[in-house]
Backbone as a ProteinNet text record, in pm:
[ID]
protein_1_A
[PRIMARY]
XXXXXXXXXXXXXXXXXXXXXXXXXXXXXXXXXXXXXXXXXXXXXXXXXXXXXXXXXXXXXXXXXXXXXXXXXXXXXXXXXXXXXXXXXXXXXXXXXXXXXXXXXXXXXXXXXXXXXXXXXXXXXXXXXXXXXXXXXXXXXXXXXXXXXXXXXXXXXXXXXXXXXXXXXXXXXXXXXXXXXXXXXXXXXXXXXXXXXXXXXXXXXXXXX
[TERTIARY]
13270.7	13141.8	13050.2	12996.8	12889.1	12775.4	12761.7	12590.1	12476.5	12398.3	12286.5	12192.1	12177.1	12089.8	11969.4	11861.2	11734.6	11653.2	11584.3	11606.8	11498.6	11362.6	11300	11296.4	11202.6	11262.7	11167.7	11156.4	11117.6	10947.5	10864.9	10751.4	10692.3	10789.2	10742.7	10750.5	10852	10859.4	10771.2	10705.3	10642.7	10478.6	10466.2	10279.8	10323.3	10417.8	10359	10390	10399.9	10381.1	10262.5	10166.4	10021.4	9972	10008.8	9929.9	9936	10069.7	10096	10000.9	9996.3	9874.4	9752.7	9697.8	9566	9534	9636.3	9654.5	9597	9691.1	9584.1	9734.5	9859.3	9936.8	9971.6	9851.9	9802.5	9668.2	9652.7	9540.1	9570.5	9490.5	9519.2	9542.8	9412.5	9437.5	9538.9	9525	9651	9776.5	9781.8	9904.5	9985.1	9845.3	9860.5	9860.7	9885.7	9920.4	10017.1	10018.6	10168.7	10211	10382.7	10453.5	10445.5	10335.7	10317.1	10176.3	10115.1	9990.3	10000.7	10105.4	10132.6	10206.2	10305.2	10306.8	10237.8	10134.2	10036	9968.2	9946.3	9853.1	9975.6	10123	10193.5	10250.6	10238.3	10226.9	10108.1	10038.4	9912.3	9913.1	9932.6	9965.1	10065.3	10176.8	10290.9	10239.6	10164.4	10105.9	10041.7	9974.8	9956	10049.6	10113.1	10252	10343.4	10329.3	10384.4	10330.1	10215.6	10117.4	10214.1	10234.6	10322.1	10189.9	10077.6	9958.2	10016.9	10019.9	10008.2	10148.8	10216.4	10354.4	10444.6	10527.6	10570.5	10674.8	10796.5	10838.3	10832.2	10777.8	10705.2	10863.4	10795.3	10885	11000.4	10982.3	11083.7	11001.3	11096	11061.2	10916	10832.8	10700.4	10727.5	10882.9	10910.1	11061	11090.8	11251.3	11287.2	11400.2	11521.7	11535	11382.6	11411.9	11478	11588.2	11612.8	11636.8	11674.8	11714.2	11576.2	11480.7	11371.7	11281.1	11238.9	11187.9	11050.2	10992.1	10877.9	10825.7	10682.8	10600.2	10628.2	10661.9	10662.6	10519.2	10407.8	10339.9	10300.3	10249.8	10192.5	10109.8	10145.2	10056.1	9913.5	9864.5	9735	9618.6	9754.7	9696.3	9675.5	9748.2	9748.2	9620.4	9497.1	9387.3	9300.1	9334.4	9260.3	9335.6	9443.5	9513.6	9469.1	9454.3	9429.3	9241	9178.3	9022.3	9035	9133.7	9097	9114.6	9248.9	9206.1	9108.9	9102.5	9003.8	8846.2	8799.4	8690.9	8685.4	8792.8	8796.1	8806.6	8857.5	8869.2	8735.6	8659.3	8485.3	8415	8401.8	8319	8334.6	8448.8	8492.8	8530.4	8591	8646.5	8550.5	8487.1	8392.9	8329.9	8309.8	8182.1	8252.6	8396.2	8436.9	8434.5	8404.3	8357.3	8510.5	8557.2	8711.7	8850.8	8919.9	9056.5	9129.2	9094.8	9140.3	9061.8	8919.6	8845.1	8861.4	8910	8972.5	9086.6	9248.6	9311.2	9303.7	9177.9	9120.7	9064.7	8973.3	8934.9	9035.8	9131.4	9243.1	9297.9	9362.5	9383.9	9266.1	9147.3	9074.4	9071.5	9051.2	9066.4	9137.9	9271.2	9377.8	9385.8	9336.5	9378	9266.7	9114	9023.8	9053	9118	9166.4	9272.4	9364	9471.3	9383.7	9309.4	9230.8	9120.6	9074.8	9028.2	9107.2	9260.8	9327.7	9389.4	9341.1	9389.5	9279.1	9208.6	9056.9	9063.8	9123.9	9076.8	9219.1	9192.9	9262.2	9324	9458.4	9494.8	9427.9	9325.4	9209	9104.1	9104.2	9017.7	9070	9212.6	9222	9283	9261	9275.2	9182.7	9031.7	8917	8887.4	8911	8859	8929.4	9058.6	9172.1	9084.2	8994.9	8940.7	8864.3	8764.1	8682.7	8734.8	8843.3	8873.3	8934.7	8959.3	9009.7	8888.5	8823.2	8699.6	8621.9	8595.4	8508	8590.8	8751.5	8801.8	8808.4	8811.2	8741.7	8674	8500.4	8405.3	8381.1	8436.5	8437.3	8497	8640.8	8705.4	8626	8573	8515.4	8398.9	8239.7	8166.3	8122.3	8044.9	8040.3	7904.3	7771.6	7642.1	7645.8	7757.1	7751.6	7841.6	7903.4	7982.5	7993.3	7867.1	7815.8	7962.6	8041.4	8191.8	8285.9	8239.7	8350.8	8297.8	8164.7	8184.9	8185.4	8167.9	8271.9	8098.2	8098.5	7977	8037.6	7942.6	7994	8021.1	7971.9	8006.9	8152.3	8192	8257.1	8415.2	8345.7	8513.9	8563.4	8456.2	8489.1	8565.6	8550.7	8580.5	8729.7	8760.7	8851.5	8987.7	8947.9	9055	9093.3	9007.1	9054.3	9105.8	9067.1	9133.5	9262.6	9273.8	9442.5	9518.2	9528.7	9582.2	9593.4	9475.7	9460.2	9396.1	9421.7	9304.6	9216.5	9096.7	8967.8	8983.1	8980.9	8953.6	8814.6	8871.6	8729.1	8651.6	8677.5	8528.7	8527.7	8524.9	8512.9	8390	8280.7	8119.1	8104.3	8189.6	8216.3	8299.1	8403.2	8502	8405.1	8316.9	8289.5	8172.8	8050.1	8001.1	8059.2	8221.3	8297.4	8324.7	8347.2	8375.6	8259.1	8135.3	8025.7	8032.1	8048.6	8019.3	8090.3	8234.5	8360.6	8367.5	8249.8	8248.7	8303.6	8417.9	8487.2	8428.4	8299.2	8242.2	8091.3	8003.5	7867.7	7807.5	7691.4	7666.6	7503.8	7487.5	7349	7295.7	7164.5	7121.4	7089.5	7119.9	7048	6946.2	6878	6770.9	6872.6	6792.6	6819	6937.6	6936.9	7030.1	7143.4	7221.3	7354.9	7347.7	7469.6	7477	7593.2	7571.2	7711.5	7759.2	7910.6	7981.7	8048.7	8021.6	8134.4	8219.3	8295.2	8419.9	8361.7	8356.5	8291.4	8415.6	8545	8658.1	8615.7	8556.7	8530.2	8399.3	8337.5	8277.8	8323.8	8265.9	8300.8	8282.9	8426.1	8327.9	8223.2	8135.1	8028.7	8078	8208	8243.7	8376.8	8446.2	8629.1	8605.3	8739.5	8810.7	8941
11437.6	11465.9	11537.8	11665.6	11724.3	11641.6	11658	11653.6	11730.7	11667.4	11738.7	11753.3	11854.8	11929.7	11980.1	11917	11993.8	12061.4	12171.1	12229.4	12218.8	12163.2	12081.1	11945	11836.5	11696.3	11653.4	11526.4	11448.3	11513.5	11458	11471.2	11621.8	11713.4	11893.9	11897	11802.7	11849.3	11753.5	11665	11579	11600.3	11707.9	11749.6	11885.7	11940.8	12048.8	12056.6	11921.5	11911.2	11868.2	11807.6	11732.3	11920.1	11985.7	12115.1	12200.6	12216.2	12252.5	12232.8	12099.3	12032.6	12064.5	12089.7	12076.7	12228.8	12354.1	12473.4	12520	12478.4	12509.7	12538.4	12566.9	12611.6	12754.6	12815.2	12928.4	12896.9	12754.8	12721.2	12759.9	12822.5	12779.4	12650.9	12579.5	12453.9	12359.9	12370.1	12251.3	12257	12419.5	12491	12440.2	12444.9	12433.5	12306	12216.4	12095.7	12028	11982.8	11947.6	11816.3	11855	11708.4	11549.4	11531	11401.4	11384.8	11479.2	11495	11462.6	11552.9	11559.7	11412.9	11370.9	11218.9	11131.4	11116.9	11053	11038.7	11186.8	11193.6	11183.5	11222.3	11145.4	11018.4	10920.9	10784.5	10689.2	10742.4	10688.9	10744.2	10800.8	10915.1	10777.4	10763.4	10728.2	10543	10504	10370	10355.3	10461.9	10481.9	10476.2	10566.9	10573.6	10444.1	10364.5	10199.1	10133.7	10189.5	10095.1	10120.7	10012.1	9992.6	10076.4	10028.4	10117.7	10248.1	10338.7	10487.4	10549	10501.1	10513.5	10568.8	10699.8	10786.1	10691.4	10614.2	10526.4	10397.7	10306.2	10165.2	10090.3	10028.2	9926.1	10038.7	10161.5	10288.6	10284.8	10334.3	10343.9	10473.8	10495.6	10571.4	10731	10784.3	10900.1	10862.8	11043.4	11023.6	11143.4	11199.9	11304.8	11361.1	11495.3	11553.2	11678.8	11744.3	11868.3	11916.8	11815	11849.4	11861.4	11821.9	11775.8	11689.4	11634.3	11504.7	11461.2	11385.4	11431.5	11282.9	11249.4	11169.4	11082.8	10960.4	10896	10857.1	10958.6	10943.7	10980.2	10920	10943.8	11133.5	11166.6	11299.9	11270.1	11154.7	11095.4	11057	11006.5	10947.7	11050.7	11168	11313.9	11378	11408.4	11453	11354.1	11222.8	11148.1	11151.6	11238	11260.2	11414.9	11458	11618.4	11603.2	11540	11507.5	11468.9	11421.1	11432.3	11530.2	11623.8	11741.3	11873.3	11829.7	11944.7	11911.1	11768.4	11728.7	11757.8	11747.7	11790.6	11929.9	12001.2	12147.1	12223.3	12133	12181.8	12185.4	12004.8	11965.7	11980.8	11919.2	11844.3	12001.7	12052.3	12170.8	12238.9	12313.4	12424.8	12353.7	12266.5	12176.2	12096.6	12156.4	12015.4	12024	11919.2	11925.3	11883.4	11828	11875	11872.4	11940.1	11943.3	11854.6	11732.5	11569.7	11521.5	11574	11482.7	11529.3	11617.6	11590.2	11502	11514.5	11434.3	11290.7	11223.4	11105.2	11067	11199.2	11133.7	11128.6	11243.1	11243.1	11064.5	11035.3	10901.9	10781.4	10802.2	10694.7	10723.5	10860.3	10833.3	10811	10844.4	10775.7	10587.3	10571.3	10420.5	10365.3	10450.5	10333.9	10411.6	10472.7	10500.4	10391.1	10383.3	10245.5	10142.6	10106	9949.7	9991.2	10100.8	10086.4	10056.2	10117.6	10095.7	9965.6	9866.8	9768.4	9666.8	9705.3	9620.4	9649.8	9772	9771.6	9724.9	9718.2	9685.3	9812.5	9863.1	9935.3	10055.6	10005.6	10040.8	10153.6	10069.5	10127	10253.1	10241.1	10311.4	10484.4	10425.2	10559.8	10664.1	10551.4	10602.1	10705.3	10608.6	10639.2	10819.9	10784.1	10920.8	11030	11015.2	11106	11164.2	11055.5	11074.8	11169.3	11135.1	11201.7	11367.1	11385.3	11520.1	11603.3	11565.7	11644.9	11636.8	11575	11565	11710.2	11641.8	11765.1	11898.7	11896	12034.5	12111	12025.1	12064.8	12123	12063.5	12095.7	12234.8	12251	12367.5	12488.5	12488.5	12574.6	12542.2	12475.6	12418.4	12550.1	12470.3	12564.8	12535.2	12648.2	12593	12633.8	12675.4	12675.2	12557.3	12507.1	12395.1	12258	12198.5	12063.2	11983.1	11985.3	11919.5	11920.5	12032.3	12054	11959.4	11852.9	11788.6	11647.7	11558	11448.3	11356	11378.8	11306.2	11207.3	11119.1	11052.4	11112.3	11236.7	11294.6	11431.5	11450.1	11496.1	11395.9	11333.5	11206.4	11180.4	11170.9	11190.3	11328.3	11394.9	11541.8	11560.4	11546.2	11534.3	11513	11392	11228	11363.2	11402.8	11474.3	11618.8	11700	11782.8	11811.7	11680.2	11678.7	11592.2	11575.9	11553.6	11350.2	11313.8	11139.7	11111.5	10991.1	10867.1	10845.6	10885.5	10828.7	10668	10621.7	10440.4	10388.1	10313.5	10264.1	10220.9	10140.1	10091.8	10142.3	10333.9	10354.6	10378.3	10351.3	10312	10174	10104.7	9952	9968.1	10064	10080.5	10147	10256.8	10332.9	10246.2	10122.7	10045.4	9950.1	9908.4	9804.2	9910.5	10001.8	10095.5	10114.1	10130.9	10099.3	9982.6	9909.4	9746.6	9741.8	9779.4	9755	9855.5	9955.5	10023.6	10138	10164.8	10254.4	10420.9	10407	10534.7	10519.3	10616.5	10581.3	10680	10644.5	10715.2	10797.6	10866.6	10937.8	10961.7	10945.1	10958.9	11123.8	11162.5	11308.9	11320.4	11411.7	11468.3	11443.3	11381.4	11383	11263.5	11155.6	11054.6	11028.9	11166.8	11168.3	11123.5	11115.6	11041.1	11098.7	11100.8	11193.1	11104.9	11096.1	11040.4	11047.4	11047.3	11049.9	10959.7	10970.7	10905.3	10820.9	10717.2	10651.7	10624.3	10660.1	10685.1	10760.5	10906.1	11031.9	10977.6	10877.8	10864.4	10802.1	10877.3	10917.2	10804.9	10694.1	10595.5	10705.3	10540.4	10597	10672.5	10638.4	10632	10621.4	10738.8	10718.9	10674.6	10558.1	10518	10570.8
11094.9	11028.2	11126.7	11098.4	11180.8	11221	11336.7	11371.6	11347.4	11304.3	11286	11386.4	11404.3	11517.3	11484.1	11560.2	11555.7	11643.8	11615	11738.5	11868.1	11775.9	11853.1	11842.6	11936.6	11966.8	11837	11868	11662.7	11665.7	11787.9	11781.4	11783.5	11823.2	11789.1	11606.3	11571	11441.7	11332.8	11363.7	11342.9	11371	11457.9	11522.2	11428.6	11430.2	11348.7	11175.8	11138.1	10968.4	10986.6	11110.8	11127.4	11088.8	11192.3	11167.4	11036	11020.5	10877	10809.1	10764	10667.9	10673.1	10861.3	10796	10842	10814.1	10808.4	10934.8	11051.7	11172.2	11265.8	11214.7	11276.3	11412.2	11363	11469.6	11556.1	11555.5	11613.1	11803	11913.7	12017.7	12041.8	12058.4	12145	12083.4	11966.8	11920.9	11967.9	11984.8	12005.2	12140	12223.4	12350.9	12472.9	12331.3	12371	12457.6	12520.6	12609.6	12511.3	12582.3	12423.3	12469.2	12597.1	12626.2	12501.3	12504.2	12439.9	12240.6	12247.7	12089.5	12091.2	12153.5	12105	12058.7	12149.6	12171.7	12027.7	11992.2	11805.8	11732.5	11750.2	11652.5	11650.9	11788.8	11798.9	11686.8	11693.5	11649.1	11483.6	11447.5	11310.1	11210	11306.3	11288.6	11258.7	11332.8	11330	11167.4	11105.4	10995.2	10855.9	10919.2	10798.6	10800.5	10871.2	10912.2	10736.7	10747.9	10648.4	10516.3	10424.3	10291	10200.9	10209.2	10104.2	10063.2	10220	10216.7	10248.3	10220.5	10225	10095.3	10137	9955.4	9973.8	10052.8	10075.1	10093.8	10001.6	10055.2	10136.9	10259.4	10319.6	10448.8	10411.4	10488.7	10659.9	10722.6	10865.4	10853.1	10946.8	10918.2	10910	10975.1	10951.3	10889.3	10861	10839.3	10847.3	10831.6	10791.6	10648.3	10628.1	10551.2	10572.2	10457.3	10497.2	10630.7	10712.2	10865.3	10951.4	10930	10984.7	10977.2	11054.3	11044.4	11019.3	10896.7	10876.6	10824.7	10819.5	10808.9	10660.5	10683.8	10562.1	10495.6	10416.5	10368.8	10228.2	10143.7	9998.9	10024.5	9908.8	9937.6	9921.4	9834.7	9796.4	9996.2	10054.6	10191.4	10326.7	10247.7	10361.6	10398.6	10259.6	10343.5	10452.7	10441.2	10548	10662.4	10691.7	10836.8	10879.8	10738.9	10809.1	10816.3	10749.9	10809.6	10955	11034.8	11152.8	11232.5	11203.7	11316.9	11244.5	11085	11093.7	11154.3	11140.1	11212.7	11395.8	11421.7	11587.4	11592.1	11473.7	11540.3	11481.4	11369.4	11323.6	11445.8	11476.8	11608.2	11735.6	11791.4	11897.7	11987.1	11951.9	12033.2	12080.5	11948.5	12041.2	12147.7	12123.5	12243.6	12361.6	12351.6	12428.7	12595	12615.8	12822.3	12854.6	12802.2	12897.8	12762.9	12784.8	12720	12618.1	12750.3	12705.9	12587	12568.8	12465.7	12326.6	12316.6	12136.1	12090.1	12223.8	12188.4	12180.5	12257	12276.7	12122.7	12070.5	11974.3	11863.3	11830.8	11750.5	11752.5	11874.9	11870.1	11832.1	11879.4	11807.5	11625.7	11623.2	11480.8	11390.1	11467.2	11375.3	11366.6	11450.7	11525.9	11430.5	11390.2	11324.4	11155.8	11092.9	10992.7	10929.9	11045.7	11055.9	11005.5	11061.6	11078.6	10943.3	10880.4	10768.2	10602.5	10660.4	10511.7	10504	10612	10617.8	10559.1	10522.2	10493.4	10350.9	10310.6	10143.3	10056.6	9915.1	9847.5	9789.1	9685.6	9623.8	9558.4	9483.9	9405.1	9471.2	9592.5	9685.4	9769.4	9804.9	9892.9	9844.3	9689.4	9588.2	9587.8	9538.6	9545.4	9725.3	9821.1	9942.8	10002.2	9949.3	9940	9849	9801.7	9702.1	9775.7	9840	9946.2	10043.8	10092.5	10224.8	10168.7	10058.9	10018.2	9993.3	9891.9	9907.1	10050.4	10107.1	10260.4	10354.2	10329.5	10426.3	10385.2	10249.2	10162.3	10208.5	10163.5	10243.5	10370.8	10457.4	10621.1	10617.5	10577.4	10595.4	10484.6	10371.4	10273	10258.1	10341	10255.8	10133.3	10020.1	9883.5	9883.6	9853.5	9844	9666.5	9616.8	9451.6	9399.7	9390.3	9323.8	9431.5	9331.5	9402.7	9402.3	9306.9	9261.6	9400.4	9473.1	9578.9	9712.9	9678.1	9790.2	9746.7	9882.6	9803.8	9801.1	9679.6	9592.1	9467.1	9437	9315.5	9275	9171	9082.5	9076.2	9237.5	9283.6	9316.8	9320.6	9339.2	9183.6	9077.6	8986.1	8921.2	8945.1	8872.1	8998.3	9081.9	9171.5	9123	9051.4	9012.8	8886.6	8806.4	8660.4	8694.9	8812.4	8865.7	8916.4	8993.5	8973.1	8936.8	8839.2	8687.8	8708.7	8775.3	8758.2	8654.9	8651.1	8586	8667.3	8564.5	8665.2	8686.1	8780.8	8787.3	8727.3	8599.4	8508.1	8565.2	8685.8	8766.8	8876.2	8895.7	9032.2	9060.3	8998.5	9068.6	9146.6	9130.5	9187.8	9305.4	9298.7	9398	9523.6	9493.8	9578.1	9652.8	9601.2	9634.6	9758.2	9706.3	9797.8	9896.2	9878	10016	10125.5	10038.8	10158.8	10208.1	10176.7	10184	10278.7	10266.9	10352.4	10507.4	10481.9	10624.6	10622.2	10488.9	10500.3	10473.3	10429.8	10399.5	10415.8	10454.3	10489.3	10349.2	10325.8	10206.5	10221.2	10165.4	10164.8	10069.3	10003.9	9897.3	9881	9735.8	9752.9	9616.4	9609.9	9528.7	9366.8	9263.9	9126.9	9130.8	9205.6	9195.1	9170.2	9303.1	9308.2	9500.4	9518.7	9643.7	9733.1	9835.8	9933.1	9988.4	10008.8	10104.3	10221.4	10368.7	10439.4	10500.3	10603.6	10624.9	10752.5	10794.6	10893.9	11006.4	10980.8	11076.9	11153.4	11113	11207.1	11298.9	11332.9	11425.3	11557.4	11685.9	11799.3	11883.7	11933.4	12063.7	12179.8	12190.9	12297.9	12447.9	12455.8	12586.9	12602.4	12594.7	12610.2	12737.2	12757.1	12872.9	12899.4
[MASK]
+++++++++++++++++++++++++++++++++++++++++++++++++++++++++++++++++++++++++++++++++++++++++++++++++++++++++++++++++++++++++++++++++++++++++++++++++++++++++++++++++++++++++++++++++++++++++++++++++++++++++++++++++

């Protein structure tokens, strides 16, 4: 029986479905990562896809052997809250960054407090919150000052769910409440009593060690 051969090692092929996704495959710096570095964000990536929630495989090891390459065992529903983190580091973190090291630092914290948020919510929730994180990472990469829908607002998480081809969740004004409650999203009031959401993962410790 042949071996299957790949032609880079798991984690080249594993950082660049991370890039793939969040369409940043010609990015320099990502590019220019060393493969102690890219472990590191697909160690932590990979700690995620562990989780049974966000898993297109419930109970499966966190990657596997597709098509002769090896790729992330995740729900497509749970993918924009992985690509909200390097598009948030490559919005913020880069242009500004005082040394090299501090995006992949935050890449890993944010995967690591993303981990520890889908572990706090229930099913329900972490549907709703996935809504959240698709429109948010939307926004960042396209913001729109004409289609309020394209950011992740109540009324935007709603129209989201019917956009691609869901069920709205009958009590997702309750869901999106337990999500503040729960830490998992910070909220902002806006003019005419609609409300914005972002992702409270993407915030920065005071002080990498």
């Amino acid at each position: 029986m042949p071996v299957t051969e790949f032609p880079d090692s798991e984690d080249d092929q594993l950082f660049g479905q991370l890039l793939e996704w969040a369409g940043l495959t010609d990015h320099e710096y990502w590019l220019s990562l060393t493969p102690e570095n890219k472990a590191r964000i697909v160690a932590a990536v990979k700690e995620i896809a562990a989780l049974p929630e966000v898993q297109a495989e419930q109970g499966a090891a966190p990657q596997f052997v597709f098509k002769n390459k090896h790729v992330f065992n995740l729900r497509p529903l749970a993918v924009p809250a992985v690509i909200a983190i390097f598009v948030e580091i490559t919005v913020a973190s880069i242009p500004a960054m005082a040394s090299p090291l501090l995006p992949i630092l935050d890449a890993v914290h944010f995967a690591e407090k993303l981990g520890e948020g889908y572990r706090k919510l229930r099913p329900d929730e972490i549907e709703v919150f996935n809504a959240v994180a698709a429109l948010y990472t939307k926004a960042q990469r396209n913001p729109s000052v004409t289609d309020p829908n394209a950011h992740p607002t109540k009324t935007g998480v709603r129209t989201w769910f019917a956009d691609e081809g869901y069920q709205v969740p009958a009590n997702i004004d309750a869901i999106l409440v337990s999500l503040e409650k729960k830490g998992a999203v910070d909220v902002k009031p806006l003019p005419g009593g609609e409300t914005l959401y972002s992702l409270t993962f993407l915030g920065r410790k005071k002080k990498h060690e």
